[in-house]
MARPA-966114 format. One record per residue (C-alpha): x, y, z; residue number from 0. Coordinates in Angstrom, 2 decimals. Example, Ala and Ser with C-alpha at 12.3 -4.5 7.8 and 13.67 -1.06 7.14 Angstrom:
BEGIN
<rec><px>12.30</px><py>-4.50</py><pz>7.80</pz><koldo>0</koldo></rec>
<rec><px>13.67</px><py>-1.06</py><pz>7.14</pz><koldo>1</koldo></rec>
END
This chain:
BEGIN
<rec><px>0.00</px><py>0.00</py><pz>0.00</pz><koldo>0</koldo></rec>
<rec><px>1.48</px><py>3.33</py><pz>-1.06</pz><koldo>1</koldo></rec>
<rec><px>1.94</px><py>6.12</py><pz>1.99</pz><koldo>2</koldo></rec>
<rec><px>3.08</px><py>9.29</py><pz>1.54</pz><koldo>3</koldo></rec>
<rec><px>5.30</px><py>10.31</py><pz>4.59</pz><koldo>4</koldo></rec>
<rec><px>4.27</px><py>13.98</py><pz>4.68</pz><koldo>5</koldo></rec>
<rec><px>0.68</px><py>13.55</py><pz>4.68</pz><koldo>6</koldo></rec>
<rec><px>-0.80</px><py>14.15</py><pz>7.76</pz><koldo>7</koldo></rec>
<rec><px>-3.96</px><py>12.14</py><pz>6.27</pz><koldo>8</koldo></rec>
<rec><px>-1.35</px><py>8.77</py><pz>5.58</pz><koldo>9</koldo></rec>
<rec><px>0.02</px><py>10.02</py><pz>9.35</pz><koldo>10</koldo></rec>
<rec><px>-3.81</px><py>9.68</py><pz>10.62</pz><koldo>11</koldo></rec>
<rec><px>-4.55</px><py>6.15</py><pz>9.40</pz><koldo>12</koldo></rec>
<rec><px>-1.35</px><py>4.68</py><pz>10.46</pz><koldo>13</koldo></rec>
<rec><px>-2.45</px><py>6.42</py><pz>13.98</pz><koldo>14</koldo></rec>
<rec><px>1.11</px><py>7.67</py><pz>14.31</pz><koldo>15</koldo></rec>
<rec><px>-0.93</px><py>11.04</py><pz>14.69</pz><koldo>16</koldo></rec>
<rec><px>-3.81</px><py>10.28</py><pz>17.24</pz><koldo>17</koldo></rec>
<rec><px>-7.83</px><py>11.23</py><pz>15.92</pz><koldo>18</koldo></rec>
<rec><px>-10.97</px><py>10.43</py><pz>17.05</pz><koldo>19</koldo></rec>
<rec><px>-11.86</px><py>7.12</py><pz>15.20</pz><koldo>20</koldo></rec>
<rec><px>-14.92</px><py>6.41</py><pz>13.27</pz><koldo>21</koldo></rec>
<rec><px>-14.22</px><py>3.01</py><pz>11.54</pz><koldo>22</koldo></rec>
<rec><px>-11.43</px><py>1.14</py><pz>9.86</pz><koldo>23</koldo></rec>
<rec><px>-10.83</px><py>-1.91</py><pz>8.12</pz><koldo>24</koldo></rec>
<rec><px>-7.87</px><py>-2.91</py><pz>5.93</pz><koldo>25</koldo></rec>
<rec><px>-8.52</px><py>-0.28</py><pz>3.27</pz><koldo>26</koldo></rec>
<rec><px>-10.54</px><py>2.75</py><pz>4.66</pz><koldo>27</koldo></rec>
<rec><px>-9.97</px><py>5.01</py><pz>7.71</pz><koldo>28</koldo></rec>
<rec><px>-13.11</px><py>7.45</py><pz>8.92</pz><koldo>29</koldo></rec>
<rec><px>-12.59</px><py>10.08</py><pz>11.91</pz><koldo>30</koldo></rec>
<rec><px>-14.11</px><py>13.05</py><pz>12.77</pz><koldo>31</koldo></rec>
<rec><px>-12.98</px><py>16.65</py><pz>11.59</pz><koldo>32</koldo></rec>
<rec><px>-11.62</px><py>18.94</py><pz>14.00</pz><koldo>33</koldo></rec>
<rec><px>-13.17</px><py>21.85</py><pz>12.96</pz><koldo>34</koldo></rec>
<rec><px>-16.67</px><py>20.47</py><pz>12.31</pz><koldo>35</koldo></rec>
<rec><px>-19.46</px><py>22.09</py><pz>10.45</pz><koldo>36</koldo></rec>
<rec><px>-22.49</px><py>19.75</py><pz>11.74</pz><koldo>37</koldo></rec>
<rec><px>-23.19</px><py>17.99</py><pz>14.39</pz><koldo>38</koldo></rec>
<rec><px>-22.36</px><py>14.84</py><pz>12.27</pz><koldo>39</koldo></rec>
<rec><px>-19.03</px><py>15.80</py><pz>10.28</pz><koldo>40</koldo></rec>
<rec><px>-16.25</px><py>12.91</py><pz>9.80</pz><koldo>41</koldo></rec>
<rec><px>-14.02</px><py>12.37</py><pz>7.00</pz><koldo>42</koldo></rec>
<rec><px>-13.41</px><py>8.79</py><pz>5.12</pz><koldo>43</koldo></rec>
<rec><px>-10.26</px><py>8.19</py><pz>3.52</pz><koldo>44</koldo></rec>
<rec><px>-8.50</px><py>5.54</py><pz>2.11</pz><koldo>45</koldo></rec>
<rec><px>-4.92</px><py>4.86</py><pz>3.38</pz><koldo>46</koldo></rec>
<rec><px>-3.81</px><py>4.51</py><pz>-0.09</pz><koldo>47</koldo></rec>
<rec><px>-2.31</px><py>7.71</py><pz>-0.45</pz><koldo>48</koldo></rec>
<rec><px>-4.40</px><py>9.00</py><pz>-3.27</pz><koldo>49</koldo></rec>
<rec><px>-3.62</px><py>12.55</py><pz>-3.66</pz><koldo>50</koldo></rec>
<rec><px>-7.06</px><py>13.72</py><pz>-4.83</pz><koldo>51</koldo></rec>
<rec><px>-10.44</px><py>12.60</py><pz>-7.42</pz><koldo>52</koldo></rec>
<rec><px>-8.17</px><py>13.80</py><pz>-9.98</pz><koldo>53</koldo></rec>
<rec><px>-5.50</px><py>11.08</py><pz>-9.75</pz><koldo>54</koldo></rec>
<rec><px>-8.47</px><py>8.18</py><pz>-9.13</pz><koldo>55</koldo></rec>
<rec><px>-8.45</px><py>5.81</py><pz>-11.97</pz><koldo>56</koldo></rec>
<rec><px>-10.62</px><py>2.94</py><pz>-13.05</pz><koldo>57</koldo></rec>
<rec><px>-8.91</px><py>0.79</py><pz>-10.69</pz><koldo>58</koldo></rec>
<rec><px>-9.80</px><py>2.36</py><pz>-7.44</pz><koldo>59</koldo></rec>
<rec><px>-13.85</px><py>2.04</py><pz>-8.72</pz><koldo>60</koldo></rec>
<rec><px>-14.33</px><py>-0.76</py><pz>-5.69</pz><koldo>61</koldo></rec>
<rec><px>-12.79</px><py>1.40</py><pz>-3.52</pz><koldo>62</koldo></rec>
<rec><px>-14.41</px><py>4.28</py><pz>-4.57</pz><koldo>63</koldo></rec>
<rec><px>-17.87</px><py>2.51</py><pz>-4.37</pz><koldo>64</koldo></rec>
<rec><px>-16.52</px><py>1.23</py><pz>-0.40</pz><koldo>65</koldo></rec>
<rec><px>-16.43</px><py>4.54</py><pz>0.45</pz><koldo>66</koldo></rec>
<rec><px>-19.77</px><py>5.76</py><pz>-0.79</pz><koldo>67</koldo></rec>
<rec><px>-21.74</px><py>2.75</py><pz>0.50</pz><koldo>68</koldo></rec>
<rec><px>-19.95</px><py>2.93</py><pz>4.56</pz><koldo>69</koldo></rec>
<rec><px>-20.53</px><py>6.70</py><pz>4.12</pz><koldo>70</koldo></rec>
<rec><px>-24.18</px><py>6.04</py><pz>4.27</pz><koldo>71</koldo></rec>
<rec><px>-23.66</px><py>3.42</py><pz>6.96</pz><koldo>72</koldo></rec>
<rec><px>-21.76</px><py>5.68</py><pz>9.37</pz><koldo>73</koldo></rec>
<rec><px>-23.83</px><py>8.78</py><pz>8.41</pz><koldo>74</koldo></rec>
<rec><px>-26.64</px><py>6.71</py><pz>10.25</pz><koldo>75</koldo></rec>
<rec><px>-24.25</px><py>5.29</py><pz>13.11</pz><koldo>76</koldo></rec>
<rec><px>-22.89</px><py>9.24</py><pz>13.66</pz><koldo>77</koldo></rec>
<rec><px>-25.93</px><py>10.77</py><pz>14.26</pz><koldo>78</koldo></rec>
<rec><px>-27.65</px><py>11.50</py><pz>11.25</pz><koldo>79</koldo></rec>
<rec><px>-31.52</px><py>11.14</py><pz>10.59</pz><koldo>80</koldo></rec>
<rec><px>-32.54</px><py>8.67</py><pz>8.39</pz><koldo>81</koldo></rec>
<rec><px>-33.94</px><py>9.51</py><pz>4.61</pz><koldo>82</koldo></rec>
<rec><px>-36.01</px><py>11.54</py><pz>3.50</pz><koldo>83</koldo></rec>
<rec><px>-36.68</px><py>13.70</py><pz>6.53</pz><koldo>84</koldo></rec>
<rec><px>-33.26</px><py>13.52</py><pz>7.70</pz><koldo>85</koldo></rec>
<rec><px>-30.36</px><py>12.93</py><pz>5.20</pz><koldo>86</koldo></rec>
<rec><px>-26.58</px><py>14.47</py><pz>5.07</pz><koldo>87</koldo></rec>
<rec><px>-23.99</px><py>15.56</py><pz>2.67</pz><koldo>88</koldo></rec>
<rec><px>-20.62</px><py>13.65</py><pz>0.50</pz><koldo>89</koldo></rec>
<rec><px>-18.35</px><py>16.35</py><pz>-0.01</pz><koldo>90</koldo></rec>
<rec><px>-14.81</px><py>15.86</py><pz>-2.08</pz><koldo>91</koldo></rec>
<rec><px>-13.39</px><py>18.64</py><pz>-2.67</pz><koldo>92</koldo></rec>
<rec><px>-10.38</px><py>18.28</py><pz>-5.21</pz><koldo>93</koldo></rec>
<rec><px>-7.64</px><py>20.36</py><pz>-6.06</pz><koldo>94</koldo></rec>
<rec><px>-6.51</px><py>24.09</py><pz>-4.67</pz><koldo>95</koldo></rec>
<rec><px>-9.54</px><py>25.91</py><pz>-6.67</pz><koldo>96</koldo></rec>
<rec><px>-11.80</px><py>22.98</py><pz>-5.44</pz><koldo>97</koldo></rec>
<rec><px>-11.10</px><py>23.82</py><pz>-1.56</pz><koldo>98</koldo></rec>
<rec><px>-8.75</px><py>21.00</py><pz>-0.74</pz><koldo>99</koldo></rec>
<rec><px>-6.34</px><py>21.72</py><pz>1.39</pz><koldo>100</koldo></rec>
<rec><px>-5.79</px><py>18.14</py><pz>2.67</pz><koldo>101</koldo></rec>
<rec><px>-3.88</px><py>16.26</py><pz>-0.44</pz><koldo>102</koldo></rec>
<rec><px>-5.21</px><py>12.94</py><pz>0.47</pz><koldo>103</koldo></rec>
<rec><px>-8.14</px><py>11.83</py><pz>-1.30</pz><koldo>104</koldo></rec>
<rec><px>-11.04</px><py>12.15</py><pz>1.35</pz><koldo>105</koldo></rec>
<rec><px>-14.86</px><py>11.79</py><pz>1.79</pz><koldo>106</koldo></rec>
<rec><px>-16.49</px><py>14.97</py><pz>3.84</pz><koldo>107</koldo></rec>
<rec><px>-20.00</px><py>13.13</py><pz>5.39</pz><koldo>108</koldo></rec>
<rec><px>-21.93</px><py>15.98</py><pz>7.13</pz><koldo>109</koldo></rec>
<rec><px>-25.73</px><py>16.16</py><pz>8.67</pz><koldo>110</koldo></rec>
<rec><px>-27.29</px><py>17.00</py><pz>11.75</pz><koldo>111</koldo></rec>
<rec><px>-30.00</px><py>19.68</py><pz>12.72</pz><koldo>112</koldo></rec>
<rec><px>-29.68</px><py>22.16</py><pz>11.09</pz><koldo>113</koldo></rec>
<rec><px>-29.11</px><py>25.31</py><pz>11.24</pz><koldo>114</koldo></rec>
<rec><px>-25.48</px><py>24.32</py><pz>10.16</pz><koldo>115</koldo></rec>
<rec><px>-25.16</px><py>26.04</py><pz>6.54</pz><koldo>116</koldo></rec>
<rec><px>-22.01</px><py>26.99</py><pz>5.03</pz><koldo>117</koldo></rec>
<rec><px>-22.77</px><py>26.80</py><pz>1.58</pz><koldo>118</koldo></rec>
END
């Protein structure tokens, strides 16, 4: 599995930096943000270092499709309300102009009560 040793993401999942776990398994890593913007706001992320949805390819689909389906699964376990009343968000963001500032491909899942908008 490919790390990079300056991410602070790769640093995370190897728990050489402590967080406040989620879930993991052999391929995925999910932990709450520290600056939250919901009441339910965790991060998924593989510990493949995958820089960003730029540099994904067609073979990271499975893992790709991992991370969407235990999004929904934790979204529920975290907090959040089921659908349609209740619901959250999947945010990537990818690249400098996209709003990453993480370089470590990773999942935003966010819900809650509102009021919690930031756009």
């Amino acid at each position: 599995m490919s790390t990079s040793d300056n991410c602070i993401f790769c640093k995370i999942a190897s728990g050489a930096i402590p967080s406040k776990k989620v879930y993991e398994d052999d391929e995925l890593f999910a932990f709450h943000d520290i600056k939250p913007w919901a009441p339910v706001h965790f991060l998924i992320i593989p510990k493949m270092h995958i820089p960003s949805m730029a540099q994904v390819g067609p073979e990271h689909g499975s893992l790709l499709g991992r991370m969407m389906v235990l999004a929904a699964q934790l979204a529920l376990e975290q907090g959040c309300n089921p659908y349609p009343e209740g619901g959250f968000r999947i945010v990537v963001n990818t690249g400098t102009e996209g709003g990453q500032e993480v370089h470590h491909l990773h999942f935003h899942v966010i819900g809650g009560a509102r009021p919690w908008l930031k756009g």
